[in-house]
Kinemage of the C-alpha trace (Angstrom):
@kinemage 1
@onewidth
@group {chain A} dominant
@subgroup {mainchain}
@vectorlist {calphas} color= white
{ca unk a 1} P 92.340 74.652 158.794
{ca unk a 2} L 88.877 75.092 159.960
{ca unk a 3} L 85.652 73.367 157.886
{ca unk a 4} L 84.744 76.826 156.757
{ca unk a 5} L 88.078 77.767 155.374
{ca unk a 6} L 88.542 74.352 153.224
{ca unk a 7} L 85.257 74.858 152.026
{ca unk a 8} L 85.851 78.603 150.687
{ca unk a 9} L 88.781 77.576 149.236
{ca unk a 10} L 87.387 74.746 147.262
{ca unk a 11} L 84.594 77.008 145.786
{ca unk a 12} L 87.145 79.257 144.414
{ca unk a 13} L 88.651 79.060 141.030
{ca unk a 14} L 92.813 78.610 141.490
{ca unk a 15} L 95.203 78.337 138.487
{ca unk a 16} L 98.673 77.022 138.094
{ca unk a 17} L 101.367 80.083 137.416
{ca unk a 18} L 104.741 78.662 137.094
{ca unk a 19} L 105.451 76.577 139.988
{ca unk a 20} L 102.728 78.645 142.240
{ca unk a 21} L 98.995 79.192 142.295
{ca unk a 22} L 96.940 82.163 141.120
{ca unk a 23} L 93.380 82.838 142.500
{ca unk a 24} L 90.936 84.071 140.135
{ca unk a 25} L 88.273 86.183 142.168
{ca unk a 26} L 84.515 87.467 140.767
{ca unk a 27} L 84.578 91.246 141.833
{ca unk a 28} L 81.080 90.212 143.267
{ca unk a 29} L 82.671 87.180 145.530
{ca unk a 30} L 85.789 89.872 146.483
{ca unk a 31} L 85.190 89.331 150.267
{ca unk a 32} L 85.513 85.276 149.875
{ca unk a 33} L 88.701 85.519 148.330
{ca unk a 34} L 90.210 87.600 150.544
{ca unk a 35} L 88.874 85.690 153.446
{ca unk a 36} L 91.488 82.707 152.262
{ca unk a 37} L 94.580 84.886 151.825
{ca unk a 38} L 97.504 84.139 153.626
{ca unk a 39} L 98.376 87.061 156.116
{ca unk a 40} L 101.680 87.521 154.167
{ca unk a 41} L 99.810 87.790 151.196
{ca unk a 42} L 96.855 89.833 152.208
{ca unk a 43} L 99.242 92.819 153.689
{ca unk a 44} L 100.710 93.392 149.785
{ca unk a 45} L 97.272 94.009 148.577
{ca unk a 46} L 94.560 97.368 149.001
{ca unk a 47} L 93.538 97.771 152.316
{ca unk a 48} L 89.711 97.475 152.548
{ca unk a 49} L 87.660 96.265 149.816
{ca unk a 50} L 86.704 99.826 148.657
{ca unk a 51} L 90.371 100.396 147.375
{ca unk a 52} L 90.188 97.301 145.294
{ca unk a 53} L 87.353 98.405 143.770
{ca unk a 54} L 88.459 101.985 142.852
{ca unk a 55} L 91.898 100.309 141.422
{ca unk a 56} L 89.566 97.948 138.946
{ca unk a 57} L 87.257 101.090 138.094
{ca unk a 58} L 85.707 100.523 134.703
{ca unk a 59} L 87.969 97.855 133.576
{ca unk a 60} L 86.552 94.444 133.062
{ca unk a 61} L 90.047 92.389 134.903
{ca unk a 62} L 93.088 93.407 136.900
{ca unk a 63} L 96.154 91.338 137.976
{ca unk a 64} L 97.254 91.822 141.298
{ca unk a 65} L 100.760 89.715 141.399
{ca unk a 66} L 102.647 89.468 145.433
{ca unk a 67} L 105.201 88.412 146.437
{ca unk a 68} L 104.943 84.909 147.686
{ca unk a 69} L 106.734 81.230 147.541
{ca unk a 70} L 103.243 79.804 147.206
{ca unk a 71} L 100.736 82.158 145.685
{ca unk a 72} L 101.511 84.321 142.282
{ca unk a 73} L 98.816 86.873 142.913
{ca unk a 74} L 95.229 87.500 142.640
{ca unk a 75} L 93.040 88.154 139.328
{ca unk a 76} L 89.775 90.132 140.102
{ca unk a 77} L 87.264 90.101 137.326
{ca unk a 78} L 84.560 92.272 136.964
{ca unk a 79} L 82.007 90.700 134.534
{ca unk a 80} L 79.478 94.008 134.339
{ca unk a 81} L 82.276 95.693 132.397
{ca unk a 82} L 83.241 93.097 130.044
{ca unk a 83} L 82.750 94.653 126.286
{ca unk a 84} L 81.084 92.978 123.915
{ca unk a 85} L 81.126 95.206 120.838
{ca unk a 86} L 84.275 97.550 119.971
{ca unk a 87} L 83.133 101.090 117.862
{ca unk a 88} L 85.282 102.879 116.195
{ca unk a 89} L 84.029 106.043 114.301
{ca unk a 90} L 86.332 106.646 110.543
{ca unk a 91} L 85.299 109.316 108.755
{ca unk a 92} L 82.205 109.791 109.941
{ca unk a 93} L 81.219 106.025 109.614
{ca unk a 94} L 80.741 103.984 112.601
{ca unk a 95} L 81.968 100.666 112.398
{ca unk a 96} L 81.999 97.877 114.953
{ca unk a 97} L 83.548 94.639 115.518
{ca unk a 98} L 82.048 92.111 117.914
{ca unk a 99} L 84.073 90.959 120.605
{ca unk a 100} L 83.725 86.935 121.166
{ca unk a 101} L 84.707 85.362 124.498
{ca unk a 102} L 85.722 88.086 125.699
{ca unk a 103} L 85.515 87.603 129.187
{ca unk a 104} L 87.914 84.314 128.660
{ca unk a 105} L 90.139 86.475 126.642
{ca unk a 106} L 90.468 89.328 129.068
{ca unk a 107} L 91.080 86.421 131.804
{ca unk a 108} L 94.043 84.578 129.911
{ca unk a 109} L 95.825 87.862 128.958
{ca unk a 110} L 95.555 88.752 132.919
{ca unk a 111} L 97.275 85.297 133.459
{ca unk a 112} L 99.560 86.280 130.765
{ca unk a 113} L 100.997 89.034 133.123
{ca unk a 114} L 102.041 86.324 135.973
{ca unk a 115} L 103.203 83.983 133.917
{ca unk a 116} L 105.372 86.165 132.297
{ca unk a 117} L 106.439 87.995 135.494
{ca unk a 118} L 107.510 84.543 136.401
{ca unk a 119} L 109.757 84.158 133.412
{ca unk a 120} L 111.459 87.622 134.077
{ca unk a 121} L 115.159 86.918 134.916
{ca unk a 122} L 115.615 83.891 133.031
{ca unk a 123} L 114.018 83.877 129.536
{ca unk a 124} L 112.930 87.192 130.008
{ca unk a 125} L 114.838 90.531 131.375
{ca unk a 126} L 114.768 91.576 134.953
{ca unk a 127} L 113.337 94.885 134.494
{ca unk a 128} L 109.974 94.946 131.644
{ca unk a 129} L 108.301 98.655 130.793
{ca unk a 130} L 104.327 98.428 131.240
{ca unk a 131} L 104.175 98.538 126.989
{ca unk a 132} L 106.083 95.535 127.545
{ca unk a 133} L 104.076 93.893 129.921
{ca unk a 134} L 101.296 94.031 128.001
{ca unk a 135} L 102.426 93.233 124.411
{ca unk a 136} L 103.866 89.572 126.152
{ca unk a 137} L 100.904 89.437 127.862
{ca unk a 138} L 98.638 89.775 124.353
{ca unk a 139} L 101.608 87.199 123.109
{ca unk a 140} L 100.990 84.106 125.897
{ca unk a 141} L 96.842 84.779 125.155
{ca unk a 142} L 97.993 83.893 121.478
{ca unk a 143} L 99.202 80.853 122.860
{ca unk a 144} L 96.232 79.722 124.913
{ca unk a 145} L 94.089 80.778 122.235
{ca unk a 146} L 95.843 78.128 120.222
{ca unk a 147} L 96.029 75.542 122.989
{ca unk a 148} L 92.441 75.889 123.423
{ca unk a 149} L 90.655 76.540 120.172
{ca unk a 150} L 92.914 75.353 117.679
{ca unk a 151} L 92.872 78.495 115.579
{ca unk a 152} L 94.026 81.956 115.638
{ca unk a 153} L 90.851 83.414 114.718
{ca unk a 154} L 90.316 84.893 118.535
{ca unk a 155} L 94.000 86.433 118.612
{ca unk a 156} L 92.686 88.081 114.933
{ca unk a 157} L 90.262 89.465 117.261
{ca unk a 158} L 92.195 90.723 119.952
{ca unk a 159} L 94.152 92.362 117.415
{ca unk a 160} L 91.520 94.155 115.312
{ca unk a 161} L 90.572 95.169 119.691
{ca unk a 162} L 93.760 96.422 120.080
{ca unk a 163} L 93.611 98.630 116.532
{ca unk a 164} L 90.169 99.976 116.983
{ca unk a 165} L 90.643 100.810 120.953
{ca unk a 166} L 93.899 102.548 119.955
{ca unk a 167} L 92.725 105.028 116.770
{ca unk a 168} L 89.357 105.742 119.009
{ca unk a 169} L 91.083 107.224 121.835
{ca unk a 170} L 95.426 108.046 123.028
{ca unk a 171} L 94.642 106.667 126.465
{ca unk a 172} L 94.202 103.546 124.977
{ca unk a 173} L 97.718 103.336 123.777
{ca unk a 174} L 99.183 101.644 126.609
{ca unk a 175} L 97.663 98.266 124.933
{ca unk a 176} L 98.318 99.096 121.680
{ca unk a 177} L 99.876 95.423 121.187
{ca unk a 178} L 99.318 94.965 117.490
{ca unk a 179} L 102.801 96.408 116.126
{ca unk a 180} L 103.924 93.043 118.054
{ca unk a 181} L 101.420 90.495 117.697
{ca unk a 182} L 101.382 90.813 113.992
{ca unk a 183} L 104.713 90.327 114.062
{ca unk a 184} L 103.889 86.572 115.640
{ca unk a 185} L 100.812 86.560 113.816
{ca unk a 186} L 102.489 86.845 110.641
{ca unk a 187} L 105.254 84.355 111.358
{ca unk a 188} L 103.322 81.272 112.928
{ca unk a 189} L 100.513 79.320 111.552
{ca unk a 190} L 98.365 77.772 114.498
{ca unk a 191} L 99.730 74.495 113.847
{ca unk a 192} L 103.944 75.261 114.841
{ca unk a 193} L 102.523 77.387 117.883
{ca unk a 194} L 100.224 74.445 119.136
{ca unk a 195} L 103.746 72.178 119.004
{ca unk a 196} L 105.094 74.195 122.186
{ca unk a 197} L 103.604 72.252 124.886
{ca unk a 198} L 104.814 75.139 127.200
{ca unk a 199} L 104.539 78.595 127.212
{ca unk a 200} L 108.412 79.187 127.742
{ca unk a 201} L 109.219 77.364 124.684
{ca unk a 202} L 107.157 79.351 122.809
{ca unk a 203} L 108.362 82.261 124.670
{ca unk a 204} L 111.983 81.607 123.915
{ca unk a 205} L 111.533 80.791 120.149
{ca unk a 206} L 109.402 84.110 119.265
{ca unk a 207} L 111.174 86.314 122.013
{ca unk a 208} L 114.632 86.596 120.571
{ca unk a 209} L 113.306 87.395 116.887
{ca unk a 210} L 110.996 90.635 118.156
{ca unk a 211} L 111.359 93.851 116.425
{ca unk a 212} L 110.525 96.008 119.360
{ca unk a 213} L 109.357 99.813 119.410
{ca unk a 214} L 110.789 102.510 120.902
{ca unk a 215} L 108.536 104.593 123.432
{ca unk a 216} L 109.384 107.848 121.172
{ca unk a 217} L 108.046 105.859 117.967
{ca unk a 218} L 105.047 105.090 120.033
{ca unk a 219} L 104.288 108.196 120.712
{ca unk a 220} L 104.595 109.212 117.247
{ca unk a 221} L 102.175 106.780 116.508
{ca unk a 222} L 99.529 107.861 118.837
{ca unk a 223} L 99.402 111.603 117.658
{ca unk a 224} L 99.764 110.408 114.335
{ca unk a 225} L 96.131 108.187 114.868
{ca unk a 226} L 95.032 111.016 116.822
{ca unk a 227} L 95.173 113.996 113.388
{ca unk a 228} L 94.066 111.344 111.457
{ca unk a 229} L 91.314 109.358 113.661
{ca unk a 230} L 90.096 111.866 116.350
{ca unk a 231} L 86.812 114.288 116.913
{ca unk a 232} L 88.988 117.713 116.773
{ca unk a 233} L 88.519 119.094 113.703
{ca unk a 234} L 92.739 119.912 112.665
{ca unk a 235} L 94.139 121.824 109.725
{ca unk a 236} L 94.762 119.685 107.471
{ca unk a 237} L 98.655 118.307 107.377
{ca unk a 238} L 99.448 115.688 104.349
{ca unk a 239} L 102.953 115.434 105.798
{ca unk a 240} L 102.118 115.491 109.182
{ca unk a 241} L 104.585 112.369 110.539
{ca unk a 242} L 104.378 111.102 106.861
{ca unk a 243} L 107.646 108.596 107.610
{ca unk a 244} L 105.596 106.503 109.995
{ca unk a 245} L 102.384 106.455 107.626
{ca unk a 246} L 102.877 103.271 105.638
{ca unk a 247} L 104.035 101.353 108.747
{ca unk a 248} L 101.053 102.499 110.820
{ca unk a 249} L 99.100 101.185 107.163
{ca unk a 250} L 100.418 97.915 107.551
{ca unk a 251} L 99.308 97.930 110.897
{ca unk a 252} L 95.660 98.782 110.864
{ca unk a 253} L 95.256 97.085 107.166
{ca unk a 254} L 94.224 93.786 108.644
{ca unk a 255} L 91.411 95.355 110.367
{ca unk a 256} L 90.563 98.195 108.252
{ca unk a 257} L 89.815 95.111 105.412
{ca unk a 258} L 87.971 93.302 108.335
{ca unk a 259} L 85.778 96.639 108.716
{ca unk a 260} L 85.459 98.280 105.328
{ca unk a 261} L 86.027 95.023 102.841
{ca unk a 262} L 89.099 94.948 100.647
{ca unk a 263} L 88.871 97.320 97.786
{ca unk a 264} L 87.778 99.955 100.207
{ca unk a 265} L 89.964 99.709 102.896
{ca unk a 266} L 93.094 99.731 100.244
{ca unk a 267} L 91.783 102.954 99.128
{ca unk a 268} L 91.431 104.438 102.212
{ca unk a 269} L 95.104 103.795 102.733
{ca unk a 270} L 96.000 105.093 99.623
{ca unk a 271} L 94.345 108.767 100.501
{ca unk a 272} L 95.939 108.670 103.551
{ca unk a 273} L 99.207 107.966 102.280
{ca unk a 274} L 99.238 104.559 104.223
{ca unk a 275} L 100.231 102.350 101.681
């Protein structure tokens, strides 16, 4: 390997996936990082650099997972587009939560993906929908939150994220991760998660126990926040979906609180029959 390849390489950021390596690529530094792809690897991946940035668009991070007995797949990060506030407009009332560390949190739930594509077959099944993809990728963040910080109060935040992002707009809905993260977040205090040493234990101790969601409930959900959240201005329907209103409560109580303070937030719920 030439001088000027070792020394690309070294300037590059590379993290351990499984048994393989991951390369974690600056949108701005896109042409370095593909300058030290193996052939094999580079042919599984967008053409010209154009294509990778129409794929990444407006999003702050992408995953890009190949094929390879060496290399897991790239993660191209685009910095400019990182949020740092989340709005959410309820009832008229704007309301915004500020997003901490975001750019490492958007990094380790990209990581999340490969480590959990890694794990499909053995602790996890072959076959994973995108909704599931991303709910175990919110899931291993959780963990490194933990590892790293010693508290949950970032995966709080990711959640509250996932709640606000979700009632502001259906597209959105494809992360809409909190139905399962609270279900973790609820059953593990930061101290038992910080005992698994390894992401696969902690995969195969909360995995079993998940109560997962049905793409037809999910739906139901989403047009559900959308009579009750959105710009449109509907007829009114009090028993519009009214058997998934105190679930859906449950769900955005947490941040609702977060948002409006306790007293308010509970009756909120209560005229929306979400309690």
């Amino acid at each position: 390997m030439s001088l000027i390849a070792l020394t690309l390489i070294s300037s590059l950021t590379w993290v351990p996936v499984a048994d393989k390596q991951a390369l974690i690529c600056p949108l701005t530094q896109l042409s370095q990082c593909l300058a030290v792809l193996p052939s094999a690897v580079r042919q599984q991946l967008p053409r010209n650099e154009a294509l990778f940035k129409a794929a990444i668009g407006l999003r702050s991070a992408m995953v890009l997972p190949v094929e390879d007995s060496h290399f897991s797949g790239l993660i191209l990060v685009n910095e400019q587009e990182t949020p740092e506030i989340q709005l959410a407009n309820i009832d008229g009332i704007t309301y915004q939560l500020a997003l901490k560390e975001q750019t490492q949190l958007t990094l380790w739930h990209e990581l999340g993906h490969l480590e959990n594509l890694a794990l499909q077959g053995s602790l996890l099944p072959q076959e994973l929908t995108p909704y599931q993809h991303e709910w175990l990728a919110d899931l291993y963040l959780v963990w490194r939150i933990v590892n790293a910080k010693g508290n949950l109060d970032l995966a709080w935040q990711q959640y509250h994220r996932r709640n606000l992002a979700a009632l502001t707009s259906s597209r959105y809905m494809s992360h809409w991760t909190s139905p399962m993260m609270i279900q973790v977040l609820n059953k593990y205090q930061a101290a038992q998660i910080a005992q698994f040493a390894q992401y696969s234990d902690f995969l195969a101790d909360f995995y079993p126990e998940m109560v997962q969601i049905d793409p037809l409930v999910l739906r139901e959900y989403s047009s559900l926040m959308q009579r009750t959240f959105g710009d449109t201005v509907l007829q009114p329907l009090p028993k519009y979906l009214f058997w998934r209103k105190p679930e859906l409560g449950r769900y955005l109580m947490p941040t609702l609180i977060l948002l409006m303070g306790e007293p308010k937030a509970h009756d909120w719920l209560a005229q929306h029959s979400m309690l």
